[in-house]
Structures are given as structure tokens and as C-alpha cells.
C-alpha angles and dihedrals in degrees: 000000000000110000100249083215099064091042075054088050098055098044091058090043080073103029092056088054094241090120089053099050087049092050089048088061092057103046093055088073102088089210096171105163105207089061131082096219084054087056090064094045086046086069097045099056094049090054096032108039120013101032089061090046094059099043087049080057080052099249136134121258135220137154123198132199122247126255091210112073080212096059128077115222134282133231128198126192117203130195119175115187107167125347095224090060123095100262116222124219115200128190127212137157134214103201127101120190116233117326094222095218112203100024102076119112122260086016092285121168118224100227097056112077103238121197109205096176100292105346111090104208120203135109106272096013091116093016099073117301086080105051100043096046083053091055089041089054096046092052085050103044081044083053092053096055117048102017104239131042093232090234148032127296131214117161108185108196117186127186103220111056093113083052089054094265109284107206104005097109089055086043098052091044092048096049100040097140096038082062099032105124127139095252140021115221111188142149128208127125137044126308111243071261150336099271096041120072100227133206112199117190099196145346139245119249130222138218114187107219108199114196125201141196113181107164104164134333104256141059122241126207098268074219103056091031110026116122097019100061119062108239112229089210097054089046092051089063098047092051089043091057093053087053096042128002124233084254094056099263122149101231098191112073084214096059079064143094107242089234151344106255110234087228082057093047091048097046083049101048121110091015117141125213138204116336094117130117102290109017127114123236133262127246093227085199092060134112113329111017094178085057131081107242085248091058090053100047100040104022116029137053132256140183125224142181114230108181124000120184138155119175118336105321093190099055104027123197126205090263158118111234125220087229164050138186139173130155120214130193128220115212111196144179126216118285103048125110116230097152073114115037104123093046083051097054091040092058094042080047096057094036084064099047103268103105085144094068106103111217125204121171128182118180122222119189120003120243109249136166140188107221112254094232090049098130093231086067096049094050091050096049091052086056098044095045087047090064099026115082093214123051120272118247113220108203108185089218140006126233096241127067126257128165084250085139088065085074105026095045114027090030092036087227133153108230127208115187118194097195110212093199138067142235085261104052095114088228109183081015130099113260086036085173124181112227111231103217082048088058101039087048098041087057094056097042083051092044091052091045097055093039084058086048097050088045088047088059094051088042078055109055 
């Protein structure tokens, strides 16, 4: 059992205002991570903010330099209590992406937290500084309480995640046993909603396809010319339509998973998405029809266009431009090869006429899943279940990317992730805002997680 007195605690650590008063101090660190001047309040925030964090949690310290010159630094916080104990490895990150100064509602400025009734607004309230303080509070009040953790505590935060994580994958594999633990417990990304506690056990990945026809440097009158030159925009499109239909269909067999696993389908049944304040609606004739609108968003692939020109589209000329561009995104679960997507799509592309259009394809972050019967995910959603008044939905995967192969993959680890945030919490977007019931009641869900955890241990010896 959770003692009903530490879920108490950390109910009142919100209510009183104390966990917004903490979260206003690190928001006010303006760590974006693509910008020079981030770079210096990166640092600052390791040394400033979460290494005291973690020697106040009684572990050892260290930050180490990036291999990769377009990476910021890690730091990794260690606690060994007893070497007998289930060690826990957590994941946070300290970027940010642009502050968009000046576009924020009310005037706000995005590194001042703002309260505005329940919403919470500040870059990196919600992405990430939020949700890993929340997981950082929970282990100290935790802490507090009992005396001792009851296992063994390792938190990895890394400075690139909003840049795609350059280096991580080097720094992981270099520091396996520095990192190696029985369980990762992380947050970051949004709940299934705002109202359902949610438990993800992995993330798609996503490849960008850029697709190029370039067919001569100059324009040419489309009177004088039309009919006889073939027009790289039109062409686009076609070549855009073989690859995904106007309705949202992939159109290549190898841009696809080979199936939908029956333990997928059955954590996914019964899962509704969207129809909330806020969210826009779905297009129920779109992608997949065969598919449930959970399915396609947590456990399938698409393909989406992300930008199309040709020319100025805004001050168009009589003419037939030299060239076309567009770039498309591949969003994909684990199990599906992409090692040779572009030569795929090269090869589609050619088979339907289009052999000019040039492919180029760069992956970001790789597709990876914990399996839902994985005994680690049934023993958290017991515990979870046992302190939420509403039931906990597991997604095998969520829609965004996170590194979460790094652990998975290179660690061997099964990863649970308790997002603390919601589908409309305008992340990368002015007004990015935390909600505060999903904080109070994200404290409480992480406290009880890592009680269970401690009492596993114990359980254990």
C-alpha cells in the first residue's frame, strides 16, 4: 500500500505554491540549446540548479563534455545505497527550444513563470524543466519521508534533446556501466490527455525525406513554354500522390511496419483520441481507415509533408519555374526497417515515372518499445491504478520522438515514461504552459511509483 500521508504530502507540496516557486526558478534559465548564448545558461543550470538537486538527493556528481562539437554536456547523478537493491535510472533534459519573445499571449515573457488560474505558462515548464523537477521532488520528499530510497539511484541529463540528441548515442555506449540500472523511469511528452494519467512504454521514430526537382536554373513564360517543359511543381505532386495519397494513405509497402502486434491492438482498444477543449478534430477519412484512430496515431507509421514550394507562391509570375522542393517526414514504430528508405522511395519513385526526382532521406530519433506484457509495466500500472481515481492508459508508444533507444537498445533496459504534461500544452509554441492539477496529481502518481520501487527492493533482499 501507498502511504496515504506522503500522496498528502505531495499534494500540499503544489497547493502551498512551493512547486511553483521552484519551477519559476528554472524557467528563468533561458537553456536553448541551438543558441550560443543557451549554451552559457546550459551550464548554468547544470552547476546552478540540478547538481544541487542531486547532492541534496545524496549522489555523487559529475558532467562530462560532448564528443559531438554539436552537443552540449551531460551530467549524471549517482546514489548507491546498497548494491543488492534495483537500481533506477531516470532521464531529464535541460534544453529548451526559442523562447519566441514577443509572441507570447498577455505579453508574457517566456522566462517568467506566469500563472494565469490553472495553466502555468514558461518555456520549458511543460518541455522538460516541469516534468523532471516533478520527478526530482517526488524522490526528495520520498526521501524525507522514509530515510532511505530502498534502491539505487542514477538521473542522466543530457542538453540537446530539442536538437535531436548529438552525442547521446556515443555517450550512452561509452558509459554503459556508469548508466547501467534494472529500469528506466522518465517524463517527457504529452498524457493520452489532460484528464488520464498515462504510462508510454516507447516512442516512433522519424526519418525527413526531402525530395528535389531541380530541372534547369531559369523560368520560362508557361505561354511561350507550357506544354512543352516539364513543370518541376506539377511533378512534385505527382510524385507526392504515389508516395502518399490526398486521403493520407502510404502508398510504399516498405515505408510500413510489417504488422500491428495483438498485444498493441489490445493496450489500444477502447482509447479515445482527441475531442477534448482545445483539440482539433479528426478527419475520421483519413490515413488508415482499417485502423482505430489510437492505432494510427500510437501504433502505426505516416507520412506527412511538411513544407511544398515551387517559385514564390505568394507573388506568382506567368511562368514555369526551374524548380521544385518539398520535405516529408516519416513517423515510424518499432519494427520497421528504414536502414533503406531513401533507396526505397528512389526506386517507388522511378517505377511511377518520376526517376528526376532527386531523394534524400536523414533519420532523427530511432523507433523503440518496451513490450506491453513486459513485467515491469504491469507492476507499475498496478501501482499507479492503486493511487489514480481513474484507470492508467498504457500506449506502447507516443507520437513524438524521444532517445528513448538509447535505453532500450544500447542499456537493454525496459523503459516506463509517466508523462506530467498534456496534448495542449502549446510545447515549441508560444504560451508552452504546465497544468496544475496535472502537476499536483503527477507528484503524487511519481511519489507512489518510487515508494512501490523502494518497497520492491526490500521485498527483494
Amino acid at each position: 500500500m501507498i502511504p496515504a500521508e506522503l500522496v498528502s504530502k505531495a499534494h500540499e507540496h503544489v497547493d502551498s505554491g512551493a512547486f511553483f516557486a521552484e519551477l519559476a526558478d528554472l524557467v528563468r534559465y533561458p537553456t536553448v540549446s541551438d543558441h550560443p548564448s543557451g549554451r552559457v545558461a546550459i551550464k548554468a543550470y547544470l552547476d546552478e540548479v540540478l547538481s544541487p538537486a542531486l547532492t541534496a538527493l545524496g549522489c555523487s556528481v559529475e558532467t562530462y563534455p560532448n564528443s559531438d562539437p554539436d552537443g552540449g554536456p551531460f551530467l549524471i547523478g549517482t546514489r548507491v545505497e546498497r548494491p543488492e537493491l534495483p537500481t533506477l535510472l531516470c532521464y531529464g533534459h535541460a534544453d529548451v527550444v526559442d523562447g519566441h519573445e514577443g509572441r507570447w499571449s498577455e505579453g508574457r515573457d517566456p522566462w517568467t513563470l506566469t500563472a494565469d488560474g490553472e495553466r502555468w505558462y514558461g518555456r520549458g515548464s511543460a518541455d522538460n524543466k516541469g516534468q523532471h523537477l516533478i520527478n526530482l521532488t517526488a524522490l526528495r520528499l520520498l526521501l524525507a519521508e522514509t530515510g532511505s530510497l530502498g534502491f539505487n539511484l542514477k538521473f542522466l541529463f543530457e542538453t540537446g534533446e530539442e536538437i535531436g540528441s548529438p552525442g547521446l548515442d556515443e555517450f550512452v555506449a561509452a558509459h554503459r556501466e556508469a548508466l547501467s540500472a534494472d529500469v528506466l523511469i522518465a517524463s517527457d511528452g504529452p498524457r493520452l490527455d489532460a484528464a488520464t494519467p498515462t504510462l508510454f512504454l516507447g516512442a516512433r521514430g522519424s526519418v525527413r525525406i526531402a525530395l528535389d526537382v531541380d530541372l534547369r536554373p531559369d523560368a520560362y513564360h508557361s505561354g511561350n513554354w507550357g506544354g512543352v517543359l516539364r513543370n518541376p511543381a506539377t511533378t512534385l505532386a505527382g510524385a507526392i500522390a504515389c508516395l502518399v495519397d490526398g486521403h493520407g494513405r502510404v502508398r510504399v509497402p516498405a515505408l510500413l511496419p510489417p504488422e500491428l502486434p495483438d498485444s498493441v491492438r489490445e493496450a489500444l482498444a477502447g482509447l479515445e483520441i482527441g475531442n477534448k477543449p482545445g483539440d482539433p478534430a479528426l478527419d475520421a477519412d483519413w490515413g488508415d481507415t482499417g485502423l482505430t484512430a489510437a492505432e494510427r496515431l500510437y501504433g502505426w507509421n505516416t507520412l506527412e509533408v511538411l513544407s511544398l514550394g515551387a517559385a514564390d507562391i505568394d507573388r506568382p509570375v506567368n511562368a514555369i519555374p526551374g524548380r521544385a522542393r518539398a520535405m516529408l517526414q516519416l513517423r515510424y514504430v518499432a519494427g520497421t526497417d528504414v536502414d533503406g528508405v531513401g533507396e526505397a522511395i528512389t526506386k517507388h519513385l522511378a517505377g511511377h515515372g518520376f526517376p528526376m526526382v532527386d531523394v534524400t532521406a536523414e533519420g532523427s530519433f530511432l523507433a523503440s518499445r518496451t513490450p506491453v506484457d513486459d513485467p515491469w509495466v504491469t507492476w507499475a500500472k498496478g501501482v499507479l491504478d492503486e493511487v489514480s481515481d481513474r484507470p492508467v492508459a498504457i500506449l506502447p508508444s507516443f507520437g513524438g520522438g524521444l532517445p528513448n533507444h538509447v535505453f532500450t537498445d544500447l542499456l537493454g533496459l525496459p523503459t516506463l515514461w509517466l508523462p506530467h504534461s498534456y496534448p495542449g500544452c502549446l510545447q515549441h509554441a508560444p504560451d508552452e504552459h504546465l497544468l496544475a492539477p496535472i502537476a499536483r496529481e503527477g507528484l503524487a502518481l511519481a511519489v507512489a511509483l518510487f515508494h512501490a520501487l523502494g518497497r520492491r527492493g526490500e521485498a527483494a533482499r
